[in-house]
KEMAR-95645 format. One record per residue (C-alpha): residue number from 1; x, y, z. Coordinates in Angstrom, 3 decimals. Example, Ala and Ser with C-alpha at 12.3 -4.5 7.8 and 13.67 -1.06 7.14 Angstrom:
% KEMAR-95645
R:1:12.300:-4.500:7.800
R:2:13.670:-1.060:7.140
END
This chain:
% KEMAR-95645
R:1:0.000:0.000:0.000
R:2:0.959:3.589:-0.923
R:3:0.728:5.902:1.832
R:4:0.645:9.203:1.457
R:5:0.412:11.235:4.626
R:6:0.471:14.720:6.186
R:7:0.990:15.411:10.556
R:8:1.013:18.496:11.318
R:9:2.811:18.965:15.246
R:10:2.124:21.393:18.169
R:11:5.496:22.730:20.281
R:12:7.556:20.167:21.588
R:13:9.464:17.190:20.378
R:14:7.943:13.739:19.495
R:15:8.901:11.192:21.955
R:16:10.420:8.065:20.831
R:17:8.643:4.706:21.656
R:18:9.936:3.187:24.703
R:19:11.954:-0.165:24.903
R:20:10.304:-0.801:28.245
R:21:7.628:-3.524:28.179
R:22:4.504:-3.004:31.489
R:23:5.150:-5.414:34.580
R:24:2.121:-6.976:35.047
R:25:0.500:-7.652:38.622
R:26:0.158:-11.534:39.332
R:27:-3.552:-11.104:39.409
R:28:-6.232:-10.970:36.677
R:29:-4.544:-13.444:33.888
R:30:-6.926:-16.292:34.338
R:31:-6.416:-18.181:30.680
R:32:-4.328:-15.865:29.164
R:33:-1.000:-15.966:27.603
R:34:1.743:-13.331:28.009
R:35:4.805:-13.500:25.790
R:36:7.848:-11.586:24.432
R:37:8.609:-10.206:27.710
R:38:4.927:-8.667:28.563
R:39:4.828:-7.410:24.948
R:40:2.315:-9.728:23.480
R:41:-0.998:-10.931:24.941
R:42:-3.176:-13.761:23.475
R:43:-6.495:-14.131:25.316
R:44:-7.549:-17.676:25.359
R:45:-11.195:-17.523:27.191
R:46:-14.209:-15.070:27.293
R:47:-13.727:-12.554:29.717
R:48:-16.809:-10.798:29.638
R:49:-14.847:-7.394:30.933
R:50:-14.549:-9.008:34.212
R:51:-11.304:-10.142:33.654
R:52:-8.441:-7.674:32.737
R:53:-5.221:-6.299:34.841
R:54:-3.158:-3.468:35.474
R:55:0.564:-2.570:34.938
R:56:2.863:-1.578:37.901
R:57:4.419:1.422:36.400
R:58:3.157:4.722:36.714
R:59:2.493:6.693:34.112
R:60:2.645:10.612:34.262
R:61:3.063:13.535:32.099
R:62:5.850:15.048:33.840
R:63:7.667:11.429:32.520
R:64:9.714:9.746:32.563
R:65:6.913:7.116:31.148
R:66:4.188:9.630:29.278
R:67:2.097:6.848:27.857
R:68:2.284:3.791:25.628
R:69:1.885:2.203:22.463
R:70:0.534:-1.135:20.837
R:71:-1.143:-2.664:18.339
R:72:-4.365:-4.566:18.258
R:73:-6.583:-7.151:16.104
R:74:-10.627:-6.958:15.636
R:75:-11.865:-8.326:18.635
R:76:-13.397:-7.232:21.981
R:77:-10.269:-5.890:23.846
R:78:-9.797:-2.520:25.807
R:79:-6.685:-0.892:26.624
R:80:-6.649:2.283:29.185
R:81:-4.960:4.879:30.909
R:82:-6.173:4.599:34.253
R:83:-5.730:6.045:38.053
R:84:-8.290:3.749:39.400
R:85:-6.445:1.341:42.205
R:86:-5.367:-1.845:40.124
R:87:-8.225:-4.606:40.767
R:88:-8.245:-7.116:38.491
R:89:-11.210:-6.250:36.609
R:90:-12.521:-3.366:34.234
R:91:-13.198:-1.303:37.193
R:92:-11.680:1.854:35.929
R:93:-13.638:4.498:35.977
R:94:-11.598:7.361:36.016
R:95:-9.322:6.334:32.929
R:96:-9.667:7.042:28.857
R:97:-10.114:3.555:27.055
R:98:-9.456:2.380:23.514
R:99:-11.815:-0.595:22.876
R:100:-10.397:-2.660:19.898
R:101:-13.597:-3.990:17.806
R:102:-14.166:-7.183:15.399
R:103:-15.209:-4.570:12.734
R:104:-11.883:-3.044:13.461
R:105:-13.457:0.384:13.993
R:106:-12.712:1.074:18.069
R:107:-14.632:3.340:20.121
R:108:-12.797:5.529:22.715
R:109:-14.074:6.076:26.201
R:110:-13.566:8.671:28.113
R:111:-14.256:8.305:31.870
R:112:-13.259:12.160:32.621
R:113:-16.441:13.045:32.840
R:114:-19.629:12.049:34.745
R:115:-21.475:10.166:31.818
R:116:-18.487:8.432:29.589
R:117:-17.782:10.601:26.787
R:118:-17.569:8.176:23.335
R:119:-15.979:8.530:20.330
R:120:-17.162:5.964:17.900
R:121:-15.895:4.002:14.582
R:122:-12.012:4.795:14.927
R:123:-10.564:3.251:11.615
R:124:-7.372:0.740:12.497
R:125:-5.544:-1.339:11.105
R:126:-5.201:-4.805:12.772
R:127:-1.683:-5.638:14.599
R:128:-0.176:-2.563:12.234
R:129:-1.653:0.356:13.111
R:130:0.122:1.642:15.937
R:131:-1.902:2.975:18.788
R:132:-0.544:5.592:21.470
R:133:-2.288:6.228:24.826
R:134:-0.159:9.516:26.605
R:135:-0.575:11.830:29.289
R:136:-0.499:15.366:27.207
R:137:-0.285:18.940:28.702
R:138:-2.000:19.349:31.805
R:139:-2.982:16.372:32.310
R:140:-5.137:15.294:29.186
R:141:-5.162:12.032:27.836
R:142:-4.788:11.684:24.308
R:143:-4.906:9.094:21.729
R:144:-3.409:8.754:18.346
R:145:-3.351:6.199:15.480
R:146:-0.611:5.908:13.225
R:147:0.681:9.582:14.700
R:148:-2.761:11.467:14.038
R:149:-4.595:12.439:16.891
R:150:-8.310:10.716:17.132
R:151:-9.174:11.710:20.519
R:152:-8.478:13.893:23.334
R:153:-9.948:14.080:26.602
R:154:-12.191:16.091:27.847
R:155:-11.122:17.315:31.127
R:156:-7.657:16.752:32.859
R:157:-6.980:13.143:34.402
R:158:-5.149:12.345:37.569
R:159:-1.096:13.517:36.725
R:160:-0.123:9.914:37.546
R:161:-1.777:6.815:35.938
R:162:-1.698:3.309:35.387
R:163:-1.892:1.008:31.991
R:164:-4.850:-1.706:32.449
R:165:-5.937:-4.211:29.897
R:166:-9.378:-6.013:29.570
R:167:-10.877:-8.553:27.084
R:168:-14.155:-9.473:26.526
R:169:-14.176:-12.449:23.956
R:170:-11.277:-15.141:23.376
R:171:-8.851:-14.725:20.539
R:172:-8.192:-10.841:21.515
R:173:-4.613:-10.469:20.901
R:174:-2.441:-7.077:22.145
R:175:1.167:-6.801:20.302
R:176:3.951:-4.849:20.974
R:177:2.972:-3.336:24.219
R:178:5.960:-1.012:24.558
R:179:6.507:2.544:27.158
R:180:6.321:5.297:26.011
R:181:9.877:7.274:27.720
R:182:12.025:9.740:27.808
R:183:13.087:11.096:24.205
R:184:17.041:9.943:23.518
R:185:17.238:12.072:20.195
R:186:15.659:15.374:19.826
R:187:13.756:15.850:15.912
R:188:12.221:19.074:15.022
R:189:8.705:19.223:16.366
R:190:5.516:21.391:14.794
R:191:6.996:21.185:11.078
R:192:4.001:19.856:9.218
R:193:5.396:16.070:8.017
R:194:4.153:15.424:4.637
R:195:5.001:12.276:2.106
R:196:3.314:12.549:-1.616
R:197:2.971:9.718:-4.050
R:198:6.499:9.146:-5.115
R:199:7.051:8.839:-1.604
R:200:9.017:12.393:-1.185
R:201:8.887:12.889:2.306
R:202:8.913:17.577:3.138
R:203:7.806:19.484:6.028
R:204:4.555:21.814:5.271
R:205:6.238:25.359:6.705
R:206:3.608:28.154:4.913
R:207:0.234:28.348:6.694
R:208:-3.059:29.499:4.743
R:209:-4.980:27.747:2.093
R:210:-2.970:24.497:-0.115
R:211:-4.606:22.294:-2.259
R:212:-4.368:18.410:-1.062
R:213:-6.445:16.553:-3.721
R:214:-7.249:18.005:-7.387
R:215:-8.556:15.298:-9.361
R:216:-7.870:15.499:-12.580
R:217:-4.477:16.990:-11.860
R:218:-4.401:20.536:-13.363
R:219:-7.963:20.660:-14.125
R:220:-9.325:24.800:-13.087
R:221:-11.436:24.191:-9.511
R:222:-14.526:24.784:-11.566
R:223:-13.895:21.594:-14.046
R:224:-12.613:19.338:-11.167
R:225:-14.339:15.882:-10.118
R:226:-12.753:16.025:-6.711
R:227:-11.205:19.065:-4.861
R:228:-10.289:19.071:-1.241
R:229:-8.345:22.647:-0.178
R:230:-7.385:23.022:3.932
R:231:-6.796:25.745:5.766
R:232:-3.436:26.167:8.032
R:233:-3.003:28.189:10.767
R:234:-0.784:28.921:12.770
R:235:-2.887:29.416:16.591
R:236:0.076:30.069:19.013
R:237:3.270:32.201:19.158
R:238:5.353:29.674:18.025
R:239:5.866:28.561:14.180
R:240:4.700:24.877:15.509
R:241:1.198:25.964:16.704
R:242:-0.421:25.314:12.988
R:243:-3.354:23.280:12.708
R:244:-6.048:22.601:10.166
R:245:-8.817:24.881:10.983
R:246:-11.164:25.106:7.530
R:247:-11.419:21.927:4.997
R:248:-13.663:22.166:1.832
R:249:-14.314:19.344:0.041
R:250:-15.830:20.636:-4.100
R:251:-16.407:19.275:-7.991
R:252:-19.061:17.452:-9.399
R:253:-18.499:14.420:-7.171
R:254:-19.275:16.151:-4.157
R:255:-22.171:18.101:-5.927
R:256:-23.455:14.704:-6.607
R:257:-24.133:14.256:-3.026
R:258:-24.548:17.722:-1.505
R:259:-25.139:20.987:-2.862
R:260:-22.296:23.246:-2.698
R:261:-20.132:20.526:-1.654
R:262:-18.448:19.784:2.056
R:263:-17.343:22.579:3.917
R:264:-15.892:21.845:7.738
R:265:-14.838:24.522:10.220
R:266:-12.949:23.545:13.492
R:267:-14.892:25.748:15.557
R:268:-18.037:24.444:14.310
R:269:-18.998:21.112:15.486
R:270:-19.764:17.997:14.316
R:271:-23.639:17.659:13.148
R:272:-22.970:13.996:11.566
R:273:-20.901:10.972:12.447
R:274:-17.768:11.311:11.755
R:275:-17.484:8.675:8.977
R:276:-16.334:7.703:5.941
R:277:-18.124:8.749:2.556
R:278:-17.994:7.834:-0.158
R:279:-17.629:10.814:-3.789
R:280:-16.674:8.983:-6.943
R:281:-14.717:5.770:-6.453
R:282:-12.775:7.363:-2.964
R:283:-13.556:7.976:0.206
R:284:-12.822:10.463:2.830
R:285:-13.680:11.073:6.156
R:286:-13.172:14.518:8.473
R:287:-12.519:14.420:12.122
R:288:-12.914:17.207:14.632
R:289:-9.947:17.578:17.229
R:290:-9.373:19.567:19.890
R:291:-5.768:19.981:21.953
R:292:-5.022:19.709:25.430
R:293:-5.224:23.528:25.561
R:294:-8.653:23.289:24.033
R:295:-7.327:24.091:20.510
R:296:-9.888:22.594:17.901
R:297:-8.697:21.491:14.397
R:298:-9.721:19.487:11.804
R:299:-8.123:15.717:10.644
R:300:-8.830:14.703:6.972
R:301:-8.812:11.485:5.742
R:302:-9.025:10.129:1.595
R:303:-8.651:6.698:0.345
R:304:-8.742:4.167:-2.901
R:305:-7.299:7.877:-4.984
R:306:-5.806:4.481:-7.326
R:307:-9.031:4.295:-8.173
R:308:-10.402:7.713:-9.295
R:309:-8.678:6.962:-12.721
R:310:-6.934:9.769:-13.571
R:311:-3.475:11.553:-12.102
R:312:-4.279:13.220:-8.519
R:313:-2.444:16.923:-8.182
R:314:-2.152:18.820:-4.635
R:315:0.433:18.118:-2.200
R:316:-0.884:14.686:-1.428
R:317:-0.517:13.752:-5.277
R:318:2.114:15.413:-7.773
R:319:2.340:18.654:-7.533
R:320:5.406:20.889:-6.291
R:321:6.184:21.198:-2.800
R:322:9.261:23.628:-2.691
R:323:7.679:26.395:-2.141
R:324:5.345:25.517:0.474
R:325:8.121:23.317:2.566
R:326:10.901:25.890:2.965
R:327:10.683:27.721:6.432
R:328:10.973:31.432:6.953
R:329:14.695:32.381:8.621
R:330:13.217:33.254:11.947
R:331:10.963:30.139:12.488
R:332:14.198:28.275:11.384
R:333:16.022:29.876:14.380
R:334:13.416:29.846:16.985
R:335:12.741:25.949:15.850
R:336:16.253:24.745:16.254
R:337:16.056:26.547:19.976
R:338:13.098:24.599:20.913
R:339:14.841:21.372:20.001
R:340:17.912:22.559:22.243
R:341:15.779:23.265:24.785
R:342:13.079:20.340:24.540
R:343:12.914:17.236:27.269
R:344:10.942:14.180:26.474
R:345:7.551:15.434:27.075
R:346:6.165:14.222:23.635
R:347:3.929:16.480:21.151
R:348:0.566:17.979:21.892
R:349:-2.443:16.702:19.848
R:350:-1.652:16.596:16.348
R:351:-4.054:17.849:13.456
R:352:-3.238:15.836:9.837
R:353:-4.217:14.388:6.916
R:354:-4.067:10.533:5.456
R:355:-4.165:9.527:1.927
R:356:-4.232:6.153:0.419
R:357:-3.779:5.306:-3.163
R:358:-5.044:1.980:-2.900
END
């Protein structure tokens, strides 16, 4: 698969995932199998959420473990963040949950609040996508697949947590299970990460209004069958704070299904689920976002563009990125100070787009 992707980072630098694999308590792993040094965990018998456990390191955004990573398959199996006492069972009700599914679209709890706040149909990939759980600034869990942010808490969690795993049928397998710790080599953070479709990887450095999709490449908007332009800005002092804040989606495939096309604002919020559609033979999905700060932003999401049938233009497809990927002097400067400066506190939320071409 071809992926073509865009991540655009908040202040800070991105932490590097951890060596160190969770010590599990004794407790909770009736039928279960735990291999590759607590990496790996194969569930052998239903568990009906009564049957989980909870890692003995502490997790806490002030480090040196900020959070963790793993991967997943599509079956009924819930990893958390959690400051409830370790128990032995799903009992955590103060935590932020990612609940793998057999449709492999998860649903995210969040148990911030008084009634658990959900966040449904989060697209994965089984045992490859790589899912991070991590304390963020002041205290807000947030959650990221494949390094775009899909979730982020709404209020502030206990500054010291605990990772907790629970199963509900057999077969639920966790992989890779690693700490997220203290960043060894320092990589400049907030540059907008971008790869098009001959795999040219350049940072995104000039905020306002850049075509991602034009489909037929060069075609005027007017003509086009697909045309997706976002808006970045940059929402903070530094040249890092840049986020998506405005995404239309135009041509005569989106006019096939709404008039006047797609048009999503970050401060505007979400009046549909936030799913995939379907204009012409690719999809595309938006996702609303929203920092630990309380920045909102915008993710974007296209797949199957091998399939539209003719060359795809904007920065996710052909066209020229020089101009748009060199950074002004002073950001330069003030960018390479951050890094000097930076400990291994990990990025904020990150807004982004994905593209597929198959």
């Amino acid at each position: 698969m071809l992926l073509i992707s865009l991540m655009i980072f908040t202040r800070g630098v991105r932490t590097a995932t951890g060596q160190q694999a969770p010590t599990w308590n004794a407790n909770g792993w009736d039928e279960t199998v735990v291999s590759n040094g607590g990496r790996d965990l194969s569930v052998s018998t239903s568990g009906l959420w009564q049957r989980s456990n909870f890692a003995q390191e502490v997790i806490s955004a002030n480090g040196p473990l900020t959070g963790v990573t793993f991967k997943c398959n599509c079956e009924h199996i819930s990893i958390a963040i959690s400051n409830a006492e370790p128990s032995g069972t799903s009992n955590w009700n103060l935590g932020t949950a990612f609940v793998c599914r057999p449709n492999c679209r998860a649903d995210i709890y969040d148990y911030s609040v008084g009634t658990p706040q959900i966040s449904k149909s989060v697209y994965y990939t089984p045992l490859s996508s790589v899912i991070e759980l991590r304390l963020g600034a002041n205290n807000y869990v947030e959650v990221l697949v494949d390094g775009i942010s899909v979730f982020t808490s709404a209020f502030a969690t206990h500054p010291t947590a605990r990772l907790a795993i629970s199963w509900y049928y057999p077969d639920a397998h966790v992989q890779d299970i690693s700490y997220i710790g203290e960043t060894t080599t320092a990589s400049a953070a907030g540059d907008p990460h971008l790869q098009n479709v001959h795999g040219e990887r350049f940072d995104l450095m000039k905020p306002g209004k850049h075509v991602m999709v034009n489909i037929p490449r060069w075609e005027r908007a007017e003509n086009s069958l697909l045309r997706v332009e976002a808006e970045a800005r940059k929402l903070g002092g530094h040249c890092s704070d840049m986020y998506f804040t405005e995404l239309n989606i135009t041509g005569s495939w989106a006019y096939e299904k709404r008039v006047g096309g797609y048009h999503f604002r970050s401060q505007r919020a979400a009046h549909e689920p936030e799913k995939w559609f379907a204009l012409g033979k690719v999809e595309l999905k938006v996702v609303h976002g929203r920092t630990g700060s309380q920045t909102q932003y915008l993710n974007f999401y296209v797949k199957h563009l091998g399939r539209a049938g003719f060359a795809v233009g904007g920065l996710l497809g052909e066209d020229d990125h020089e101009a748009v990927s060199t950074p002004p002097a002073a950001c330069a400067k003030r960018m390479s100070l951050s890094i000097l400066r930076a400990r291994g506190r990990g990025s904020a939320a990150a807004s982004g787009a994905v593209a597929t071409f198959f």
